[in-house]
Structure formats: structure tokens, C-alpha cells
One Martini backbone bead per residue (centre of mass of N, CA, C, O) as a GRO file, in nm:
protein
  195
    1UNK     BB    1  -0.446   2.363   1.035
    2UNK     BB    2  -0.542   2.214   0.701
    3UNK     BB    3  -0.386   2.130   0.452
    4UNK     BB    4  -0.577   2.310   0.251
    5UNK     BB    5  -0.472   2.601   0.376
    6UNK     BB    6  -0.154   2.550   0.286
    7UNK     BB    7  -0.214   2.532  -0.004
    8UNK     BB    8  -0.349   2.835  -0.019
    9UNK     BB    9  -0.150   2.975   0.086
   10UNK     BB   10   0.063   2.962  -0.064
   11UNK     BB   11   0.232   2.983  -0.346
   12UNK     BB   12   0.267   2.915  -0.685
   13UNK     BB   13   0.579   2.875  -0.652
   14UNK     BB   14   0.518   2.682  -0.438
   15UNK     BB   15   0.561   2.317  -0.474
   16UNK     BB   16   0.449   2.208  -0.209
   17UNK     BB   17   0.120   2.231  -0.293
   18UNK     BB   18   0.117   2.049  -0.531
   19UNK     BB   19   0.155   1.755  -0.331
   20UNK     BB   20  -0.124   1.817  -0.182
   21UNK     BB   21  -0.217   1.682  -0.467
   22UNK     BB   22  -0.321   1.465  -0.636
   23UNK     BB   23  -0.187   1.558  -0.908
   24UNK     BB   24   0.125   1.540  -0.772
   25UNK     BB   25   0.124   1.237  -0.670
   26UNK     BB   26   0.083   1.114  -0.965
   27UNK     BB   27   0.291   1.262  -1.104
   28UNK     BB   28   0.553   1.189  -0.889
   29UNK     BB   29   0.497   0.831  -0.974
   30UNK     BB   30   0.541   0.871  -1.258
   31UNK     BB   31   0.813   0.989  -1.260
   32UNK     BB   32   0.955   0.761  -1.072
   33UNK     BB   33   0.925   0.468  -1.208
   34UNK     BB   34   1.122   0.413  -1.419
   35UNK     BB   35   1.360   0.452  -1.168
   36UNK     BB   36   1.336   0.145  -1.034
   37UNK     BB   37   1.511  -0.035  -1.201
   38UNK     BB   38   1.784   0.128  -1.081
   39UNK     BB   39   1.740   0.081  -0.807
   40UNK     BB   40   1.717  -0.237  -0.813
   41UNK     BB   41   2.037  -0.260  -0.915
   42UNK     BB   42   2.182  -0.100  -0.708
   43UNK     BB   43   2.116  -0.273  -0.493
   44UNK     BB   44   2.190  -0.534  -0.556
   45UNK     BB   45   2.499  -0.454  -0.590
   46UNK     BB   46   2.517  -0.378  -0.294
   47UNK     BB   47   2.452  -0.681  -0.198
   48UNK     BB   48   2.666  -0.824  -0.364
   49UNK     BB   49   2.917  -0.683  -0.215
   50UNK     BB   50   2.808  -0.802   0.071
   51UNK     BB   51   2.787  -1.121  -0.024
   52UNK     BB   52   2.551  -1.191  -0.183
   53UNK     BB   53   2.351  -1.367  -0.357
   54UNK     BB   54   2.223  -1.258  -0.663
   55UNK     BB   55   1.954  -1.354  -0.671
   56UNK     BB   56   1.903  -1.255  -0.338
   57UNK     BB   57   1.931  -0.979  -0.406
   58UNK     BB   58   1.738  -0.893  -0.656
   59UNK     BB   59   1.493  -0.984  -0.500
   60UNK     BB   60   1.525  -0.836  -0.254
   61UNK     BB   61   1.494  -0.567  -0.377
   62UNK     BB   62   1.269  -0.559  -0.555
   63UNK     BB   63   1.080  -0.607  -0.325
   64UNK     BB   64   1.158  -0.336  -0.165
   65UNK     BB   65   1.061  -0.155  -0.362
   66UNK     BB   66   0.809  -0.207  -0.443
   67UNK     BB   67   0.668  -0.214  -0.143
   68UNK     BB   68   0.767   0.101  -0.129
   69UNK     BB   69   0.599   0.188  -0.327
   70UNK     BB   70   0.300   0.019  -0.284
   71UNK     BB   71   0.286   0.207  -0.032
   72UNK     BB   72   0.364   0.528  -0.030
   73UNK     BB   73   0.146   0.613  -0.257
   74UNK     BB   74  -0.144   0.555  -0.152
   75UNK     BB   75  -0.074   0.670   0.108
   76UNK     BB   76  -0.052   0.972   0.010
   77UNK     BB   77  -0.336   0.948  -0.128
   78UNK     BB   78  -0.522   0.990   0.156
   79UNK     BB   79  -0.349   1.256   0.249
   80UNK     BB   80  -0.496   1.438   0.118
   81UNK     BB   81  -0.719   1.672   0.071
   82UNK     BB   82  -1.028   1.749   0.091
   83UNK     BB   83  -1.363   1.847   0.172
   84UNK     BB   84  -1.518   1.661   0.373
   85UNK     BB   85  -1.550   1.561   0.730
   86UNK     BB   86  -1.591   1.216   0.819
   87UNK     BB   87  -1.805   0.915   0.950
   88UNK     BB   88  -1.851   0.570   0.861
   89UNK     BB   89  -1.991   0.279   1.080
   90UNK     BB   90  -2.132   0.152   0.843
   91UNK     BB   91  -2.180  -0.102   0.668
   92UNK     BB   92  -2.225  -0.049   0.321
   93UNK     BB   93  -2.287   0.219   0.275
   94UNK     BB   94  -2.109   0.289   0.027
   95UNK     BB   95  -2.046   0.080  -0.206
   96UNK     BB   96  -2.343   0.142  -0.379
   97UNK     BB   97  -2.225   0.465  -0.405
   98UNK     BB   98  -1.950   0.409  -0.520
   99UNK     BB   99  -1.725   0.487  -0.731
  100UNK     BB  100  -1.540   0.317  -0.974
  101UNK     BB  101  -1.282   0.419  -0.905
  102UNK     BB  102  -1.282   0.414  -0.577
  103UNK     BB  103  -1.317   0.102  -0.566
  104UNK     BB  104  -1.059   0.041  -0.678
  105UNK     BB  105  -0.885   0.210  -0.542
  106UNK     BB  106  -0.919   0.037  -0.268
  107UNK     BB  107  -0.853  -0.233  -0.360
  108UNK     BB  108  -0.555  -0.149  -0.427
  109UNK     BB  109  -0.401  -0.005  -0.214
  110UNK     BB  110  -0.264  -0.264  -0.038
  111UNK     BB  111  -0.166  -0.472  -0.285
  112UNK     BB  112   0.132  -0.450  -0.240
  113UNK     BB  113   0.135  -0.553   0.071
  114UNK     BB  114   0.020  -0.863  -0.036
  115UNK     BB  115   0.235  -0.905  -0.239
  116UNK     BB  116   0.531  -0.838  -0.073
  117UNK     BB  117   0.537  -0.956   0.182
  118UNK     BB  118   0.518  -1.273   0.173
  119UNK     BB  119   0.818  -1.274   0.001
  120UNK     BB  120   1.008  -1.120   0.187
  121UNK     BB  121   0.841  -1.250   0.483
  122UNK     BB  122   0.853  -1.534   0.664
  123UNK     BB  123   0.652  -1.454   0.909
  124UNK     BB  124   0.413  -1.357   0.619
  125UNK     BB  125   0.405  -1.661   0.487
  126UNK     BB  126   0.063  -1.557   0.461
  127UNK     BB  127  -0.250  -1.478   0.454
  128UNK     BB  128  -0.359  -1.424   0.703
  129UNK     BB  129  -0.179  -1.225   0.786
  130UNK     BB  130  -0.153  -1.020   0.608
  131UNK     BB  131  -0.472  -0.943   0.635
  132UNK     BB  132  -0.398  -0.836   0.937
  133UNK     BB  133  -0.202  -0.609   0.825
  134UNK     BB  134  -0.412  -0.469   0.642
  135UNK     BB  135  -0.628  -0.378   0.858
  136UNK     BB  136  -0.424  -0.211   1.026
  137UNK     BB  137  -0.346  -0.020   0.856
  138UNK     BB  138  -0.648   0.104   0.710
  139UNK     BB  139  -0.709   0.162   1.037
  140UNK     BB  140  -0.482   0.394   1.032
  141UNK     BB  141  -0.561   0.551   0.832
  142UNK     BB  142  -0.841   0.626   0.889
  143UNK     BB  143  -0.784   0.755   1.151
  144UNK     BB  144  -0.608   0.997   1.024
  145UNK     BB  145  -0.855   1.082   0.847
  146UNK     BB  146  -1.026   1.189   1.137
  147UNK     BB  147  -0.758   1.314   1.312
  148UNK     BB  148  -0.694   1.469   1.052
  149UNK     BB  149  -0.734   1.790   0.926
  150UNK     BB  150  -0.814   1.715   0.573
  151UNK     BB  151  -1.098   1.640   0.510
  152UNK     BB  152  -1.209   1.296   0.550
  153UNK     BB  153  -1.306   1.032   0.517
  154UNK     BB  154  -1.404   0.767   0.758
  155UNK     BB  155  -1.437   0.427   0.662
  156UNK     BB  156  -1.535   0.100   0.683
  157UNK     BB  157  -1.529   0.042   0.390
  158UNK     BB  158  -1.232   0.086   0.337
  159UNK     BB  159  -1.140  -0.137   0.491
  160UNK     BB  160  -1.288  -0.402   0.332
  161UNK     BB  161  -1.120  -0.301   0.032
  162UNK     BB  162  -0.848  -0.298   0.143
  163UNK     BB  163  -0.856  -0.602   0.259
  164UNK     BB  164  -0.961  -0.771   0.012
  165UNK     BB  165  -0.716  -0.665  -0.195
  166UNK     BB  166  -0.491  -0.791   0.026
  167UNK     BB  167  -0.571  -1.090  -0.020
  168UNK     BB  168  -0.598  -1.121  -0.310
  169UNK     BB  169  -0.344  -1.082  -0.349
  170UNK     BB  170  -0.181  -1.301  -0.173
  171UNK     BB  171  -0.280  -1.518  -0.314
  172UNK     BB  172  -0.146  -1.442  -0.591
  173UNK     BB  173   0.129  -1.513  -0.440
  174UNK     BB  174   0.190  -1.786  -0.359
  175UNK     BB  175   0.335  -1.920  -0.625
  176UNK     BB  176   0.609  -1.771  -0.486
  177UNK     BB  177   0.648  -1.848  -0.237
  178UNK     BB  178   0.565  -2.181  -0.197
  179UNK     BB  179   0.838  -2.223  -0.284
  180UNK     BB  180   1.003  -2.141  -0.110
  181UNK     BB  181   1.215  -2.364   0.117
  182UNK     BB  182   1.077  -2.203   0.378
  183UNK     BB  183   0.771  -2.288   0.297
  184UNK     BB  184   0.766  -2.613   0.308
  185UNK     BB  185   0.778  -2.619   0.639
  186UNK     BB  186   0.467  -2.472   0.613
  187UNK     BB  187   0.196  -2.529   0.707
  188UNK     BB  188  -0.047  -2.611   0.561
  189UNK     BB  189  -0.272  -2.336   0.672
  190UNK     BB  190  -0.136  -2.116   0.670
  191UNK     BB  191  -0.152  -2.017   0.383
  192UNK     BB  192  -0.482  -2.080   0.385
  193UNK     BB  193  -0.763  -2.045   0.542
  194UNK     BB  194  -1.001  -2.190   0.687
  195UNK     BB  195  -1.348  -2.261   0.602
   0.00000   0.00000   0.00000
């Protein structure tokens, strides 16, 4: 039984349905946004007890409520059901005839992972990883919509989108990771791959 199926099932009392459309998981995401700053200072503080410095408390917060945020809100909305489902395995078929909404959203889905990773995590303070760790994820997300009977699109250029736009971020987050103390000790080919 489809996504799509049970959210027709379902009671409109029950707001479970609600959730499994495009317009609640938006609506759930505008809802909960302003309370990440609360979270942010709480999870700080609670770090803070346990011996970190204020400073690296706060920002290693920022950094995982942000990634966690900016990464589970748009896998959300992958995961919506849709219409029809397709798979589409030809580059740039899509890309020419995309609204220009779901272009940018594409190009957004990833880049919140793009740009807090790198910053995170020292093992991925890397333009090249990151990029390579957001194709992979893309690509998990397209199987998933493939092989989940949600009704959606499977495209190769969804991954192509996904992948630029988690790049485009990874380069605009240098200026913040590449100061910090272990980034210096990174050979500079790690921070931007060699053209």
C-alpha cells in the first residue's frame, strides 16, 4: 500500500495525514524553526556542564541543530508521495523543462549538508568530500524513491542538482572551516579539488 493510500485511508480527524503532505511537512518545519534557537542554547548549556568551552560548546550546537535541521526537513519532503512514478537515467533530461521552483529546490535540498558538515566534522573538512558524501546521499534518497511506492520521480538529474548545490555550499562554508586550528594543518588540495 502506497503512502498516497494511507493518507486517503486515514480519517481527516487524524493528523497523521496531514504530515504526509508537501503543505504539512512546510507548515511543521515554519513551526518548529523558531524554536531552534532555544534548542541551540539549551544543548550549549548542557555542554557547557559537562566541562566544554562556552565557545566550542555553542558553535558545535549551532553546527548539529543547523545540519539537523537543514538535512531532515528536505529528506521529509523527498519522501512526500506523489503522482506518477518514473525513473529517469538520462542526464539533463529534466534540468530544461524543471519549474523554476523545483530547480532551486533541488539545488537547496542538500546544501544545508554542504554547508555544516565541513564545519562539523574535521574528517570532512574537505570541498571534495563533502561533495562526494552529498551524491551519495542523493543517491540513497532517488533509490528510495524508486524503490518506496510513494509515487515519485526517480531522476539522475535530481542527483546532478542535489550535488551542485551541496558543492556551491561546501566552497561558500571555507571561509569558516579553513580558520579553524586542525584546518591549517590540511593540505591545501583537501580544502578545493584541482581543476
Amino acid at each position: 500500500m502506497i503512502w498516497a493510500e494511507v493518507a486517503a485511508r486515514m480519517s481527516p480527524m487524524d493528523g497523521c495525514a496531514w504530515f504526509l503532505t508537501f503543505s504539512g511537512a512546510v507548515t511543521t518545519a515554519v513551526v518548529v524553526a523558531p524554536f531552534l534557537p532555544v534548542l541551540m542554547c539549551l544543548l550549549a548549556a548542557i555542554r557547557r556542564l559537562r566541562g566544554r568551552a562556552p565557545g566550542a560548546a555553542l558553535r558545535t550546537a549551532v553546527l548539529d541543530v543547523g545540519l539537523i535541521y537543514a538535512t531532515v526537513v528536505p529528506i521529509w519532503l523527498t519522501m512526500v508521495p506523489g503522482g506518477h512514478p518514473g525513473l529517469v537515467v538520462h542526464p539533463w533530461t529534466d534540468i530544461p523543462t524543471m519549474p523554476h521552483d523545483a530547480l532551486l529546490g533541488n539545488l537547496l535540498l542538500l546544501a544545508g549538508i554542504g554547508f555544516f558538515v565541513p564545519m562539523r566534522f574535521r574528517l570532512m573538512s574537505s570541498v571534495t568530500l563533502t561533495t562526494l558524501l552529498a551524491m551519495a546521499i542523493s543517491c540513497a534518497i532517488e533509490t528510495c524513491q524508486y524503490v518506496l511506492p510513494i509515487g515519485r520521480v526517480a531522476s539522475i538529474d535530481d542527483v546532478i542538482l542535489n550535488t551542485s548545490g551541496a558543492a556551491v555550499a561546501a566552497i561558500l562554508a571555507v571561509p569558516w572551516w579553513a580558520r579553524r586550528p586542525w584546518a591549517r594543518s590540511v593540505p591545501a588540495h583537501v580544502f578545493l579539488p584541482s581543476v
